[in-house]
C-alpha positions as CSV (number, residue, x, y, z in Angstrom):
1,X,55.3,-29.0,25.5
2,X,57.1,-31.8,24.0
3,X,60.6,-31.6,22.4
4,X,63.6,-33.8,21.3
5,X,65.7,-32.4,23.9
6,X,65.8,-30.6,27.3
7,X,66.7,-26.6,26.9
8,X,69.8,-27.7,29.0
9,X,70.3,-24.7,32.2
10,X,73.3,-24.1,34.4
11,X,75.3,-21.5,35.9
12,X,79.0,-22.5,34.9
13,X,79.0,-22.6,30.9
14,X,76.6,-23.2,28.1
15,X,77.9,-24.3,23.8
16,X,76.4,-25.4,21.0
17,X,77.5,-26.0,18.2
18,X,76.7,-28.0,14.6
19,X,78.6,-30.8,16.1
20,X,79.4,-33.1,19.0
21,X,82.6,-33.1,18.9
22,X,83.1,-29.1,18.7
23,X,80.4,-29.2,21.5
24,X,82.4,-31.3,23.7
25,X,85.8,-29.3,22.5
26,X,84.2,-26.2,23.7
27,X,83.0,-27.7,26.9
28,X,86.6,-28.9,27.5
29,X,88.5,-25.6,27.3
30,X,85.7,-24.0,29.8
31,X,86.1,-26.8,32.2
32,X,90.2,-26.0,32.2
33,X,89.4,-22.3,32.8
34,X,89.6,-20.8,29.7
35,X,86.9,-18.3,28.8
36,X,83.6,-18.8,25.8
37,X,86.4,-17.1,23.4
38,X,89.2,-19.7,24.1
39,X,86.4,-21.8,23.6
40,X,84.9,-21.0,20.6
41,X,88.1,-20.6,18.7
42,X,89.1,-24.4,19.8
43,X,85.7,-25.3,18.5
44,X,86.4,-23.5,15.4
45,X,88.9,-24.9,14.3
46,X,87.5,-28.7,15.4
47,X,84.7,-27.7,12.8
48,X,87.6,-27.3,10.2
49,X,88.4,-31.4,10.9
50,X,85.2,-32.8,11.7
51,X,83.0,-30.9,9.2
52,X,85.2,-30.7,5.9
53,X,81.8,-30.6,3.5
54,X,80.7,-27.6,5.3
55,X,84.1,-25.2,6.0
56,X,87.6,-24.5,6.5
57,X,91.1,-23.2,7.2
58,X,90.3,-21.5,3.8
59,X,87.1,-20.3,4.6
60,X,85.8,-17.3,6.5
61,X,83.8,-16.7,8.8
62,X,82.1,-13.9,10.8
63,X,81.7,-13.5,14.6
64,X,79.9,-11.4,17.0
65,X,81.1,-11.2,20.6
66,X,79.7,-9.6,23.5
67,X,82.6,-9.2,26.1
68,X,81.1,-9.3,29.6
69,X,80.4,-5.8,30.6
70,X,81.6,-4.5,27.2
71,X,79.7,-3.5,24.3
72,X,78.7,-6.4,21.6
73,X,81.2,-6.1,18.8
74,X,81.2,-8.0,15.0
75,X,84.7,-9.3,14.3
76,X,85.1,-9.7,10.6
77,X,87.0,-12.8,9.0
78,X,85.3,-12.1,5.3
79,X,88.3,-11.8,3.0
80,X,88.1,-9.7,0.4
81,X,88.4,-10.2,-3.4
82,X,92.3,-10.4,-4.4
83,X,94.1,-7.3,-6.4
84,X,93.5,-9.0,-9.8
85,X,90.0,-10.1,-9.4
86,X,88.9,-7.4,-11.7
87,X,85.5,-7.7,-13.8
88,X,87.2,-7.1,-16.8
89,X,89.3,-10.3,-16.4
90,X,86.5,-12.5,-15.7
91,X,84.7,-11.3,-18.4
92,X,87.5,-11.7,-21.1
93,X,87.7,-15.3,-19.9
94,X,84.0,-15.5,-21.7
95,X,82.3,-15.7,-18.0
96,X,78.8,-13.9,-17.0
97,X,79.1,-15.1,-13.7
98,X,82.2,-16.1,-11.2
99,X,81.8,-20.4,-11.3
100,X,80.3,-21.6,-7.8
101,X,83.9,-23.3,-7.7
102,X,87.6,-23.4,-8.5
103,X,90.1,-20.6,-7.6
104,X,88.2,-18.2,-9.6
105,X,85.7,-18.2,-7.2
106,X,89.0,-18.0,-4.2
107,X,88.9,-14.3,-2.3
108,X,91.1,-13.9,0.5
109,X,91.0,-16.4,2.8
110,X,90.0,-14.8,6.1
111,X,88.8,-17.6,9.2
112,X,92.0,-17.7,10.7
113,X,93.0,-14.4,10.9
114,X,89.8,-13.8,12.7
115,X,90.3,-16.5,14.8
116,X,93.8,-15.6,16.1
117,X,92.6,-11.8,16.4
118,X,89.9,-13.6,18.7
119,X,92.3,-15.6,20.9
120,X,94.4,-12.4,21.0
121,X,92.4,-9.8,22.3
122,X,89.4,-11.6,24.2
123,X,90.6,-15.2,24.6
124,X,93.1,-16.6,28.0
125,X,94.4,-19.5,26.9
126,X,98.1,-20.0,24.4
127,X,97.9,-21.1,20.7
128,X,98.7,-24.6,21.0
129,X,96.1,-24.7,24.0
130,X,93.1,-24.3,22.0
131,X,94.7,-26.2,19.0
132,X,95.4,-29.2,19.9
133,X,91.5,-30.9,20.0
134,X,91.7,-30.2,16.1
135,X,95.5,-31.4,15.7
136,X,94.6,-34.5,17.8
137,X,91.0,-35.1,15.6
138,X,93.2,-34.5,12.3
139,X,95.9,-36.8,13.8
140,X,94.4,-39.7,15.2
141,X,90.7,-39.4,13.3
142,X,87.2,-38.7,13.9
143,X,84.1,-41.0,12.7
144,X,82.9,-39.4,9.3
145,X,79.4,-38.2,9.6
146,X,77.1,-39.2,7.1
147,X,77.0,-36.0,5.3
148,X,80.8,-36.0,4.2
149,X,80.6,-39.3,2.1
150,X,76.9,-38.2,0.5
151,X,78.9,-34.9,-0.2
152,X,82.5,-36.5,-1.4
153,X,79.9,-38.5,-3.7
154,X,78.2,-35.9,-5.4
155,X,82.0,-34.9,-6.9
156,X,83.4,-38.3,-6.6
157,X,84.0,-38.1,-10.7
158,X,85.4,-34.6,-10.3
159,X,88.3,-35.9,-7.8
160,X,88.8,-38.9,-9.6
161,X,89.7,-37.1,-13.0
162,X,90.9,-33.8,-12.4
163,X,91.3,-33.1,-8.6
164,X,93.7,-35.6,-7.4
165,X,94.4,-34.1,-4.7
166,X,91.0,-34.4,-3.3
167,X,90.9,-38.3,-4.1
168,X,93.9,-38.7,-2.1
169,X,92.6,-37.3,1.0
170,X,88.5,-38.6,0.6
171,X,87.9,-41.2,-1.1
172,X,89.3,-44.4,1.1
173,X,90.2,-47.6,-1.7
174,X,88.3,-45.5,-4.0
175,X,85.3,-44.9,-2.5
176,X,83.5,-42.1,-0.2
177,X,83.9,-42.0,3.8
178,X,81.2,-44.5,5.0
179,X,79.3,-43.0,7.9
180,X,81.6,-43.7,11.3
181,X,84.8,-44.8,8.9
182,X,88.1,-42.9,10.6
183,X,89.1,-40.3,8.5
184,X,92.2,-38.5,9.2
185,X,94.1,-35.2,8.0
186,X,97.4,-36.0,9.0
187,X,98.3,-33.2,6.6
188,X,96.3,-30.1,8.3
189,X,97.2,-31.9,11.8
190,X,101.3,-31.3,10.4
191,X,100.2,-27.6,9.3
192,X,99.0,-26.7,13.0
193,X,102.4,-28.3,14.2
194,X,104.3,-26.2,12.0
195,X,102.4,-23.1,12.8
196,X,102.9,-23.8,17.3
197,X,106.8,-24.5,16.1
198,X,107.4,-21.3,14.0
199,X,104.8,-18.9,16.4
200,X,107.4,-18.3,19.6
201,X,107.5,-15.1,21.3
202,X,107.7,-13.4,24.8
203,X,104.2,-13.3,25.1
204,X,101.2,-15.1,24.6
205,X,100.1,-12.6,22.4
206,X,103.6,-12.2,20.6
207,X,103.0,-15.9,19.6
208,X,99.4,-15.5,18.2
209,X,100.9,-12.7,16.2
210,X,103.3,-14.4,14.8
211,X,101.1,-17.4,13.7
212,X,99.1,-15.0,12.3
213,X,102.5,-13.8,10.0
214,X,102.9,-17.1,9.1
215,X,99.5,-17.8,7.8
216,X,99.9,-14.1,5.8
217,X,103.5,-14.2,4.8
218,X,104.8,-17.7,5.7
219,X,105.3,-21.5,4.1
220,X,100.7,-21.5,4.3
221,X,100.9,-18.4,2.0
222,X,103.6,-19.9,-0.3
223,X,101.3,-23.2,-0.4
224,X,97.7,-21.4,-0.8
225,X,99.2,-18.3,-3.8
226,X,100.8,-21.8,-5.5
227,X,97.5,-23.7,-5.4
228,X,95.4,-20.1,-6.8
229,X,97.9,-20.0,-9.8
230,X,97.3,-23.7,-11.2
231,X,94.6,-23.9,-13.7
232,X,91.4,-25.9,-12.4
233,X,88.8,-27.3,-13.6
234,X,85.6,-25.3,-12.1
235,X,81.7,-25.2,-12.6
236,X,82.0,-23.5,-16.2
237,X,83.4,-26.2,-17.5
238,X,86.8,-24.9,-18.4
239,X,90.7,-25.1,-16.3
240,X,91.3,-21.7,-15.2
241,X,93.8,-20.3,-12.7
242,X,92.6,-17.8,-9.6
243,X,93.7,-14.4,-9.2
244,X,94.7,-14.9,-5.4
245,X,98.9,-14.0,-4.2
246,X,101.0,-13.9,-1.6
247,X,100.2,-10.0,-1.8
248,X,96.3,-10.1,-1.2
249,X,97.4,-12.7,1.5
250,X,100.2,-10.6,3.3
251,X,97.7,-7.7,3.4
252,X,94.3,-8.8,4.8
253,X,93.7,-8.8,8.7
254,X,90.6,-9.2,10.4
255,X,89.1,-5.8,11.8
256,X,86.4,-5.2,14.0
257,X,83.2,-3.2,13.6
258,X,80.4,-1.9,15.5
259,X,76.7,-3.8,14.6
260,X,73.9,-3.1,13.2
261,X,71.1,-3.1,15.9
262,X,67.3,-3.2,15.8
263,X,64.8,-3.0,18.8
264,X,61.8,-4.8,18.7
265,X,59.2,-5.4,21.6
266,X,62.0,-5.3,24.4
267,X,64.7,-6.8,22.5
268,X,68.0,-5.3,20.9
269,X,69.0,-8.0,17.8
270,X,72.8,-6.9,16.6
271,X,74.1,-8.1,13.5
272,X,77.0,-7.8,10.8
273,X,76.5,-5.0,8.5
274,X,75.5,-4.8,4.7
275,X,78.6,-6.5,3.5
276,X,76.3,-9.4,5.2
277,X,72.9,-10.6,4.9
278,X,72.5,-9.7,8.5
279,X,70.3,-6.6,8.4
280,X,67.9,-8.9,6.5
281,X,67.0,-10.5,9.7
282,X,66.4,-6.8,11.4
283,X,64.2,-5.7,7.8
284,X,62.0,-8.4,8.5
285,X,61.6,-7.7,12.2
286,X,60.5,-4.3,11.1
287,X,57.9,-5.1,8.8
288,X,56.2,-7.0,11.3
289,X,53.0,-5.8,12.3
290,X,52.1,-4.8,16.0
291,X,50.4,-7.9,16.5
292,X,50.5,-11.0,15.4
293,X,49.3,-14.2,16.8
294,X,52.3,-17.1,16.9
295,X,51.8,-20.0,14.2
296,X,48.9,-18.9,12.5
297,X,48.1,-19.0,8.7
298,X,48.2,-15.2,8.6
299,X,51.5,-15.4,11.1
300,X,53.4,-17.7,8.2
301,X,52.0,-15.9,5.2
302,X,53.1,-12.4,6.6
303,X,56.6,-13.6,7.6
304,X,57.1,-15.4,4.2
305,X,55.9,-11.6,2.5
306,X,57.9,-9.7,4.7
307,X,60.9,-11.9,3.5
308,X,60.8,-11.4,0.1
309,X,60.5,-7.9,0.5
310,X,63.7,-7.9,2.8
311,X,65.6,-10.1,0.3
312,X,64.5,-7.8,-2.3
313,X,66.1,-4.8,-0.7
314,X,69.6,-7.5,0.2
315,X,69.5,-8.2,-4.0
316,X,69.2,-4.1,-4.9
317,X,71.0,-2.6,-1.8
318,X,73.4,-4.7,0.5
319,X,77.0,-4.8,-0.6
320,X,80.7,-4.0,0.7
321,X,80.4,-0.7,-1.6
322,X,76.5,0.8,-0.7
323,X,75.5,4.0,-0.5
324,X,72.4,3.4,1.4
325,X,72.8,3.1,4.8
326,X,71.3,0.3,7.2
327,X,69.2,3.3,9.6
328,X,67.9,4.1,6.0
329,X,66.4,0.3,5.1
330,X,65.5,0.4,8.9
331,X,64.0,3.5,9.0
332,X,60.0,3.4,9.9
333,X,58.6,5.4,7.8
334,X,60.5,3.0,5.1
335,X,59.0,0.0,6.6
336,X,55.5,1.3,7.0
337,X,55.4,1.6,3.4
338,X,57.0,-1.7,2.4
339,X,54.6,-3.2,5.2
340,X,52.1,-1.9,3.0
341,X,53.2,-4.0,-0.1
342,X,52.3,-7.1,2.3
343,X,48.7,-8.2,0.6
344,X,46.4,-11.4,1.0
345,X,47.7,-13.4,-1.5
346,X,51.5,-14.3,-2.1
347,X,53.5,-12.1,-4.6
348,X,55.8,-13.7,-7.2
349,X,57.7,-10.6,-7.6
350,X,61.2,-8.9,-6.6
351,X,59.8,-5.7,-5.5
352,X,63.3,-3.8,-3.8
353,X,62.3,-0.8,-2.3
354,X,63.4,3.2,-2.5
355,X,65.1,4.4,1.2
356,X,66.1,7.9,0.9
357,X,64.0,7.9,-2.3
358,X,66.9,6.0,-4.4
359,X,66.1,4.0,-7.1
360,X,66.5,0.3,-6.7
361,X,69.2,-0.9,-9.4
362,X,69.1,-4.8,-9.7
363,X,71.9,-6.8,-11.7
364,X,71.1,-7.1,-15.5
365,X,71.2,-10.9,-15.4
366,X,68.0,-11.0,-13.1
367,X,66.1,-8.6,-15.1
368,X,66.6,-9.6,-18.5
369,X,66.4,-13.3,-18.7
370,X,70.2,-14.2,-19.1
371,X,70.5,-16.2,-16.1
372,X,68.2,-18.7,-18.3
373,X,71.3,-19.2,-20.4
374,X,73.9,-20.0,-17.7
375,X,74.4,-23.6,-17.1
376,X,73.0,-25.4,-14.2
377,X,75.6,-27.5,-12.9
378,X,74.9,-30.0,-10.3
379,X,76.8,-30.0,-7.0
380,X,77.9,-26.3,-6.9
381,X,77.5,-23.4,-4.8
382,X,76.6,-24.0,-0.9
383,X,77.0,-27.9,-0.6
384,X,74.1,-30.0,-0.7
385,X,72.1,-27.9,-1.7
386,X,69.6,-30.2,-4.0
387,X,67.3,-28.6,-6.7
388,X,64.6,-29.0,-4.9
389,X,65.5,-26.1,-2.6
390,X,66.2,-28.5,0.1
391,X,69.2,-27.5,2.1
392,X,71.0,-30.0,4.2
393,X,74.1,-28.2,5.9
394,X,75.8,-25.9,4.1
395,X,77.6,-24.1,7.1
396,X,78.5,-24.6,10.3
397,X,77.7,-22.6,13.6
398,X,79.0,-22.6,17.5
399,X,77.7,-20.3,20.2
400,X,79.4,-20.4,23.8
401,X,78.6,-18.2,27.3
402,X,80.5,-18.4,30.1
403,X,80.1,-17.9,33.7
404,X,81.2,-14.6,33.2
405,X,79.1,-13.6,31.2
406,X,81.0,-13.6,28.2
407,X,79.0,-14.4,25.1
408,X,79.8,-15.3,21.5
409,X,78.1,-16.5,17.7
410,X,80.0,-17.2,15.4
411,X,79.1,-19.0,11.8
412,X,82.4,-20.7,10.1
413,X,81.8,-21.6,6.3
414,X,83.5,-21.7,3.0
415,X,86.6,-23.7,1.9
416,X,84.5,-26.8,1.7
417,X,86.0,-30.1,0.2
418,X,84.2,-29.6,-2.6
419,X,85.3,-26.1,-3.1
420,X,88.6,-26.4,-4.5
421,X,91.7,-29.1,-4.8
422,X,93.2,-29.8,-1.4
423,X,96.5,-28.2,-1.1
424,X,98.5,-31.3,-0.2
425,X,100.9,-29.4,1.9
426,X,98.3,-27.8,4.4
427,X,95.1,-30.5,3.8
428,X,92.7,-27.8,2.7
429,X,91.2,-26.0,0.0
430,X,90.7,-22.5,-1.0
431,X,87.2,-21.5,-0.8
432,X,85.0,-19.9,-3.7
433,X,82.9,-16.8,-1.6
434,X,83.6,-14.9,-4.8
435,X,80.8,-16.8,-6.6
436,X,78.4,-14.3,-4.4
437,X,79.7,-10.7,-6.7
438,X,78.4,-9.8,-9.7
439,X,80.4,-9.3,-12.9
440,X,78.3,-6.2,-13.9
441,X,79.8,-3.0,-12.9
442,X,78.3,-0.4,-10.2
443,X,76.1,-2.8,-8.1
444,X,76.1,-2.7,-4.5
445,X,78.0,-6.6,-4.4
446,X,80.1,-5.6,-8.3
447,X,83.1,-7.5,-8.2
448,X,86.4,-5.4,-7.3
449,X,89.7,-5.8,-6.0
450,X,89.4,-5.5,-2.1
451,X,86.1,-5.7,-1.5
452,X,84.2,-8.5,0.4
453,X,81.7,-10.3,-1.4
454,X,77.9,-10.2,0.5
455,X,78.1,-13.1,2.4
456,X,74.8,-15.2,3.4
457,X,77.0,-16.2,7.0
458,X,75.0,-14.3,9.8
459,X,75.9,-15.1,13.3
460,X,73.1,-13.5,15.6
461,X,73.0,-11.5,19.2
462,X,70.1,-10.2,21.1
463,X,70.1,-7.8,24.3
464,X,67.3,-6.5,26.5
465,X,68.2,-4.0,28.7
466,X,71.4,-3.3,27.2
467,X,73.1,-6.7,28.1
468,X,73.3,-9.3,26.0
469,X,71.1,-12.9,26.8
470,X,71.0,-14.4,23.7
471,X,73.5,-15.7,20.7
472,X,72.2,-18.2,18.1
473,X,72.7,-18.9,14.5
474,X,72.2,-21.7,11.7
475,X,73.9,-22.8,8.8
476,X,71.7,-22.4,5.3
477,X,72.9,-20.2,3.1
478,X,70.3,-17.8,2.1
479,X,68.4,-19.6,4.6
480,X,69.8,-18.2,7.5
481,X,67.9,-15.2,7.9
482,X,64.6,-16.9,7.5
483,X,65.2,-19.2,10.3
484,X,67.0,-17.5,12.4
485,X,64.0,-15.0,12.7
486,X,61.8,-18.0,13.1
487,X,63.9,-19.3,16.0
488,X,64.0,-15.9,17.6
489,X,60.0,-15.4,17.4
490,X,59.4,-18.8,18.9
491,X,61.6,-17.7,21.4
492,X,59.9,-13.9,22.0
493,X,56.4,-14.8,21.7
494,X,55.7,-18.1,23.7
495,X,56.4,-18.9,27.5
496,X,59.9,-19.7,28.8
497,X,61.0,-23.1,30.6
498,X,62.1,-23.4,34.0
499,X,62.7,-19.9,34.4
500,X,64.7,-19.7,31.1
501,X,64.2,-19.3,27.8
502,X,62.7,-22.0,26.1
503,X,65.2,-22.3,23.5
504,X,65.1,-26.3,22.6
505,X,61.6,-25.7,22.3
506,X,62.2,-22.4,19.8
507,X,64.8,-24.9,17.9
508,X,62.1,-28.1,17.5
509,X,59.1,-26.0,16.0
510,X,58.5,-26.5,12.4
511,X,60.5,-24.0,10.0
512,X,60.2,-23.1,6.6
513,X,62.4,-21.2,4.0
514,X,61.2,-19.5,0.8
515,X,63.2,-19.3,-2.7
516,X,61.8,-16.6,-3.8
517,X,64.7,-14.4,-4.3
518,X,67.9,-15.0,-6.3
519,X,69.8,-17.5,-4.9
520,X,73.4,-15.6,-3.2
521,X,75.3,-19.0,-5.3
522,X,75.6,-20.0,-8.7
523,X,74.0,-20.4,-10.7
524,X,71.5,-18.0,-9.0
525,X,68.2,-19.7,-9.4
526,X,65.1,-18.0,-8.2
527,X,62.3,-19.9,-7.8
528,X,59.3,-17.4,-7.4
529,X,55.9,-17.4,-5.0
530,X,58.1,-20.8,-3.4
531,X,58.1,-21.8,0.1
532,X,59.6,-25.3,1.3
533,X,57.6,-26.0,4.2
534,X,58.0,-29.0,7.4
535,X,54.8,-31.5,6.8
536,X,54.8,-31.0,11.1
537,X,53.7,-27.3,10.3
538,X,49.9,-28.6,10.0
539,X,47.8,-29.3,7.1
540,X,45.7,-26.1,8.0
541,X,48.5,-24.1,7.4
542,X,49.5,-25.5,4.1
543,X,45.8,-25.8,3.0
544,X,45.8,-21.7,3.7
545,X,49.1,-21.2,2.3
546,X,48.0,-22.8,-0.4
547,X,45.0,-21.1,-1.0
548,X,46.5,-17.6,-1.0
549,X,48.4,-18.5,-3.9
550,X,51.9,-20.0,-2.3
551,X,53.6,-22.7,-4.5
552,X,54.3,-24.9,-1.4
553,X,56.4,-27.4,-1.3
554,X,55.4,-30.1,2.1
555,X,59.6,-31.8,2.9
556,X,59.9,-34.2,5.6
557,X,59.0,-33.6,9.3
558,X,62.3,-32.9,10.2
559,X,64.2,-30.8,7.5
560,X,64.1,-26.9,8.2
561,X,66.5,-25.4,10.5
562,X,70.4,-26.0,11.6
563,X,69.9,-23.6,14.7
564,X,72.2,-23.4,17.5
565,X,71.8,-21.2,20.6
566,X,72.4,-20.3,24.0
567,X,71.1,-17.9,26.5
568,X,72.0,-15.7,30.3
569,X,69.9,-14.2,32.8
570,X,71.0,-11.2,33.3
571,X,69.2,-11.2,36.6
572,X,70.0,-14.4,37.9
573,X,73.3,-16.0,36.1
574,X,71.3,-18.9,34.6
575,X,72.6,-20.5,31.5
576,X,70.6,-22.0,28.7
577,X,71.8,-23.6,25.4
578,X,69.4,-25.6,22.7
579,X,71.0,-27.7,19.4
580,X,69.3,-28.3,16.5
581,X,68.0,-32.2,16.6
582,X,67.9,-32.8,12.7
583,X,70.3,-34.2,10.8
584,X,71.8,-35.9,13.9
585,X,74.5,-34.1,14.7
586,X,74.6,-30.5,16.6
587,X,74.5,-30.7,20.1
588,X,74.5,-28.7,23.5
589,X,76.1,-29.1,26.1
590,X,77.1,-27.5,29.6
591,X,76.7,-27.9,33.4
């Protein structure tokens, strides 16, 4: 079978990531000794540098790990929303949703807490070890991808009037990044320095401690709760200050939880839980039917039902404050019933479902026809995402196994350039996950202090046997579970490659998303009976699509799918790792 790329196979240690650089970053800390957790935290934060349109420092992001011999474990670096983020504030302030941008939109910044906890407990290597790739990229430069001048452009005006800060740092003699023009940070580079300074102790894990004080309590807390107080222009058109302090900062850490898990056909998939999109991924898994041929019509018109029914039941049920349970949406007598729901011609409907014999409660604004009254502002929510429901990044992803065994996903977003004014000081924004609540009281996702917005980031792990062989992931927003499960099927239902999976392979064939479901960013659009289909996917299949009453959409050959992943043989020690070929820009790499 042709693809773009070798599934690349070894026994020492496997990444990939959403770009080279992290790739090669990752690669670099194995090669000194350091373990797939040393090495996906110096990858992490090498994302933060090298792909400022797509996360941050600011951001969050969530992990899952599987330590070698251990059980598989979801680390959680989702901030929550600060003390003050109340409804009632937002609503006196005349808003129906939180704006897609701004410090409004700002909950507590959790990615590095997350990361340190990482490095702490699982990772071998000291904190100035695994950051000095970023500080070095940050210091010296990195060639600007493409992406980050088309996406500096899209608020170029916005940073030229009102976000100063921004301009200073992105536009270069008054212009976007051109692709390969050095860009540096030597701001962030300085914040890094400060931290490895300030973060002494007797131990290697005294010192990650204490960097992670400083980011909590320290001169990055003093900078961030300044930047959250000063009014800002945002997405509804008005200056308005956030609600974040140096209170919700000092009291967030990053805590670990045990997955959600689903077997299907020989395979154990573990995701985060309901404060996630995750257990979409394991919903549609279980509405599968016992067979189904790979690639067919019927094969894309089931998987594109199945999904709005799962996204049905993430819009009525999933949330940091649910009272259904994920064994309840996963439950089979549940899923028999939705499976039922699955007809012969497409649905244009949000049909949530009843576990436990609960009634499905959906937010006001999708059920009465107010969302047609909020404005639709260009160049908000995940970035780059066009109208068209074309998504072009959004996120960033690394995935990393060692010769150990060790194996980790992990799916770094938020705190995008475009998300809020760079804090001069540190050479980051806030980010704006906040936009993902809802300002209507008693939902699942209702805004409230301390809890964690449902977040679209969903990092994936799959087991057989009990040990873990697979972690892979993609950037794309509410994307993410629909190609993620595409990868992952490729992968389960056709033949491996020397041996191994065939995950390049799995990566390379056509994808598709559908929009048929409220959009997790503002301004929420839904665009019913959609799907966004590759043209490679086959004129048959789009003719049958069509024909069952799809609204498809044919985008270029090459435009689904940011997926990332590698893979172990339990049996043998053999390493895999794939990279997504489009867009030019994530890797593999590995020996």
């Amino acid at each position: 079978m042709f693809t773009t790329r070798p599934t690349l196979q070894g026994t020492f240690g496997m990444v990939s990531s959403t770009h080279w650089l992290a790739s090669a970053t990752a690669m670099a800390v194995l090669e000194d000794d350091g373990n797939a957790f040393d090495a996906a935290v110096a990858a992490g934060f090498v994302l933060h540098v090298v792909e400022p349109h797509l996360n941050g420092p600011g951001g969050e992001v969530p992990i899952i790990i599987a330590p070698a011999g251990g059980r598989p474990q979801v680390l959680c670096g989702q901030g929550g929303a600060p003390a003050g983020a109340t409804i009632d504030h937002y609503t006196s302030l005349g808003l129906a949703l939180v704006p897609g941008t701004g410090p409004l939109a700002a909950a507590v910044p959790g990615a590095f807490d997350a990361w340190m906890l990482l490095l702490r407990d699982h990772g071998t290597k000291r904190l100035a070890e695994v950051l000095k790739y970023a500080i070095g990229y940050a210091e010296n430069g990195h060639p600007a991808v493409e992406r980050i001048g088309a996406t500096v452009e899209t608020v170029q005006e916005m940073f030229e009037t009102e976000w100063s800060t921004s301009a200073a740092l992105y536009l270069q003699d008054g212009e976007p990044p051109a692709p390969g023009a050095l860009l540096k940070n030597p701001a962030l580079a300085n914040t890094w320095r400060r931290v490895i300074k300030q973060a002494t102790g007797p131990s290697r894990e005294a010192e990650i401690d204490k960097a992670r004080e400083i980011w909590r309590t320290g001169f990055i807390a003093d900078a961030l709760a300044e930047a959250a107080a000063r009014p800002t222009m945002d997405t509804s058109g008005e200056r308005h200050a956030g609600t974040l302090t140096k209170d919700d900062l000092a009291a967030f850490e990053a805590t670990y939880e045990d997955p959600v898990t689903y077997d299907w056909n020989g395979w154990t998939v573990a995701k985060a839980g309901l404060w996630s999109q995750g257990p979409a991924f394991l919903q549609q898994l279980a509405l599968l039917p016992d067979s189904l041929g790979y690639a067919t019509p019927d094969y894309f018109h089931t998987l594109i039902e199945g999904t709005k029914l799962a996204m049905a039941d993430r819009e009525a049920w999933y949330g940091d404050s649910t009272d259904v349970s994920a064994e309840a949406l996963l439950a089979k007598e549940y899923n028999d019933s939705r499976r039922a729901l699955i007809g012969d011609t497409a649905s244009f409907d949000l049909r949530p479902g009843s576990p436990d014999g609960r009634e499905p409660r959906l937010p006001k604004l999708l059920t009465d026809g107010s969302l047609l009254d909020v404005p639709q502002v260009a160049g908000v929510g995940e970035p780059t995402v066009a109208k068209s429901g074309r998504t072009r990044g959004d996120t960033c992803h690394v995935d990393v196994v060692d010769k150990w065994g060790n194996m980790i996903a992990a799916t770094p977003s938020g705190g995008w350039l475009q998300s809020n004014p760079v804090v001069p000081s540190l050479g980051f924004p806030l980010g704006t996950r906040l936009q993902m609540a809802w300002l209507e009281p008693g939902l699942p996702n209702s805004l409230a202090p301390g809890r964690r917005p449902r977040t679209t980031l969903s990092p994936s792990l799959a087991l057989r046997g009990g040990e873990a062989v697979m972690a892979f992931g993609t950037p794309g927003g509410d994307q993410q579970d629909q190609w993620s499960l595409h990868f992952f099927l490729a992968v389960a239902l056709r033949e491996n490659v020397r041996g191994g999976p065939d995950l390049q392979g799995a990566i390379d064939a056509p994808n598709w998303h559908t929009n048929s479901f409220p959009s997790s960013f503002y301004p929420r659009e839904t665009v019913p009976g959609s799907v966004t289909v590759e043209s490679r996917i086959g004129a048959d299949v789009i003719g049958a699509l069509t024909s069952r009453g799809h609204q498809v959409s044919v985008d270029e050959p090459w435009s689904e799918g940011r997926l990332c992943a590698v893979a172990r043989d339990p049996d043998t020690g053999v390493l895999s790792a794939g990279a997504n070929p489009r867009g030019m820009q994530g890797y593999a790499s590995g020996r």
